[in-house]
Structure formats: structure tokens, C-alpha cells
C-alpha positions as CSV (number, residue, x, y, z in Angstrom):
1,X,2.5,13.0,-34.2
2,X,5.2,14.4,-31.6
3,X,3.5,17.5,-31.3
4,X,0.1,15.9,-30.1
5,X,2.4,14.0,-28.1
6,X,3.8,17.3,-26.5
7,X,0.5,19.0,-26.4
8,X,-1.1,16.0,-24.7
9,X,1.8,16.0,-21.9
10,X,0.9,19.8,-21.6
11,X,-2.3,19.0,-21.3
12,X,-1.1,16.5,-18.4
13,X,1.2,18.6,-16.2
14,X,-1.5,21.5,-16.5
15,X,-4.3,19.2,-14.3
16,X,-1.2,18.5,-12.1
17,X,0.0,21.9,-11.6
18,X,-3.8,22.7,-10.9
19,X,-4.2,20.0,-8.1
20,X,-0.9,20.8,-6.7
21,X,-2.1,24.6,-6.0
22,X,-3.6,24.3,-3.2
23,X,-2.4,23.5,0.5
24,X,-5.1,21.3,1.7
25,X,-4.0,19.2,-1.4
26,X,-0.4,19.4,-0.9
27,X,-1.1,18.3,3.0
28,X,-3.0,15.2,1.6
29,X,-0.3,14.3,-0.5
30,X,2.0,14.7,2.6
31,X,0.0,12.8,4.7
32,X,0.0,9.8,2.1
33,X,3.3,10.3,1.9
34,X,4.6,9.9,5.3
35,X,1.7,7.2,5.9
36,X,3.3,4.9,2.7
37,X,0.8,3.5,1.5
38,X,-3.3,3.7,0.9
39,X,-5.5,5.3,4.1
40,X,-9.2,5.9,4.4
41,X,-10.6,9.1,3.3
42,X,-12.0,9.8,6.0
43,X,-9.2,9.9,8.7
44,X,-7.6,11.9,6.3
45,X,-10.0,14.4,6.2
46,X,-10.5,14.5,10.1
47,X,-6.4,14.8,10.6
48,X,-6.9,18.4,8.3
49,X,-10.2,18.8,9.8
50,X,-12.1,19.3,6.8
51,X,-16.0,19.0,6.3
52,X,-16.6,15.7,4.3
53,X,-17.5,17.4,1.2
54,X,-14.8,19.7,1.0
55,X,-12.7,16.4,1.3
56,X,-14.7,14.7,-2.2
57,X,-13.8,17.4,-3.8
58,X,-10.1,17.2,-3.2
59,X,-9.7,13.9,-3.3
60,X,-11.5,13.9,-7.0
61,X,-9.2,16.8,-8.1
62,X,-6.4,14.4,-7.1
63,X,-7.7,11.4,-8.5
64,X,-8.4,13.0,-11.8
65,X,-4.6,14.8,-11.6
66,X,-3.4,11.2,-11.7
67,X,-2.0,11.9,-8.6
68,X,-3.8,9.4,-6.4
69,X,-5.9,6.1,-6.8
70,X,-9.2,5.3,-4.7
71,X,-10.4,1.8,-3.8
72,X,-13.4,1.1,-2.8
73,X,-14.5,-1.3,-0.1
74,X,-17.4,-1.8,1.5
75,X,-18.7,1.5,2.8
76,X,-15.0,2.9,3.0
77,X,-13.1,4.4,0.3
78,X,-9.1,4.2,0.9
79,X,-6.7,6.6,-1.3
80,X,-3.0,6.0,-2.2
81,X,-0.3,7.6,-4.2
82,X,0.2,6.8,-7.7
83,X,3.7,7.1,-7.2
84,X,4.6,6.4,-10.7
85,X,3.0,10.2,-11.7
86,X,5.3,11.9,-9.3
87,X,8.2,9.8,-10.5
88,X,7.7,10.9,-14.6
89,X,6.6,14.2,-14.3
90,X,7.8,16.0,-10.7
91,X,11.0,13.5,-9.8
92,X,11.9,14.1,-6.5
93,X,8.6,16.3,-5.4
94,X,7.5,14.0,-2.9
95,X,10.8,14.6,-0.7
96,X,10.7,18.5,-0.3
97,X,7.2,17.8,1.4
């Protein structure tokens, strides 16, 4: 049982450590930082100036990290931090940003 509990934690900090990897990701993550709390995909994506599609993708490697949530409203989709992540498996991360 603990070492499927072990393995399955690996398993976690692996997609984490992926998403984390790249500097357009690590600037959305600072962004939502310093904004403190959920914004719309798209200003994100036009304050890194990034095609739209590039954006989906980075935003779903995120989301799928566990790093960030997406809500859905209307024709807008707003992403946050899922602050709890950060704080159980990178403590602290979010302030050397």
C-alpha cells in the first residue's frame, strides 16, 4: 500500500516538474500570481503575446499538472491557481517567482 502511495506521488510531481519546464508556463503562473486570484485566458495570453492556440495548450498542461483551475463562463474561460498544489508539493515556489 505505501509504495503505490509513493509511486502515485512520483507520478504527481513528475506532471508538475513537466509543466514547470517551460518559461511561458512559469510566466503564467507569475502572472496569476501577482494578479491573486482567477483572470481570463485571454488577457493572459495577449500580456505574453502568445497565439491563442499556443495559449490552450499551456493552459491544459497546467490544468492537468494540478497547477491551475479553469472556469467557464459564458464565452470566457478564467484560470486561477490551485494554491493548495503549490503549498503540498513545492512550499514556498510561488515567492522566488
Amino acid at each position: 500500500m505505501e509504495k503505490n502511495l509513493e509511486q502515485n506521488q512520483y507520478e504527481v510531481l513528475t506532471k508538475i516538474f513537466r509543466a514547470l519546464s517551460d518559461k511561458t508556463r512559469l510566466e503564467i503562473i507569475k502572472i496569476l500570481r501577482d494578479k491573486g486570484g482567477e483572470m481570463n485566458c485571454g488577457e493572459i495570453g495577449e500580456r505574453i503575446n502568445i497565439p491563442k492556440s499556443t495559449a490552450s495548450y499551456h493552459f491544459r498542461t497546467l490544468r492537468e499538472a494540478g497547477l491551475t483551475r479553469t472556469r467557464k463562463e459564458s464565452l470566457n474561460i478564467y484560470v486561477s491557481l490551485r494554491e493548495e498544489t503549490f503549498e503540498k508539493y513545492l512550499p514556498n515556489f510561488l515567492d522566488t517567482l
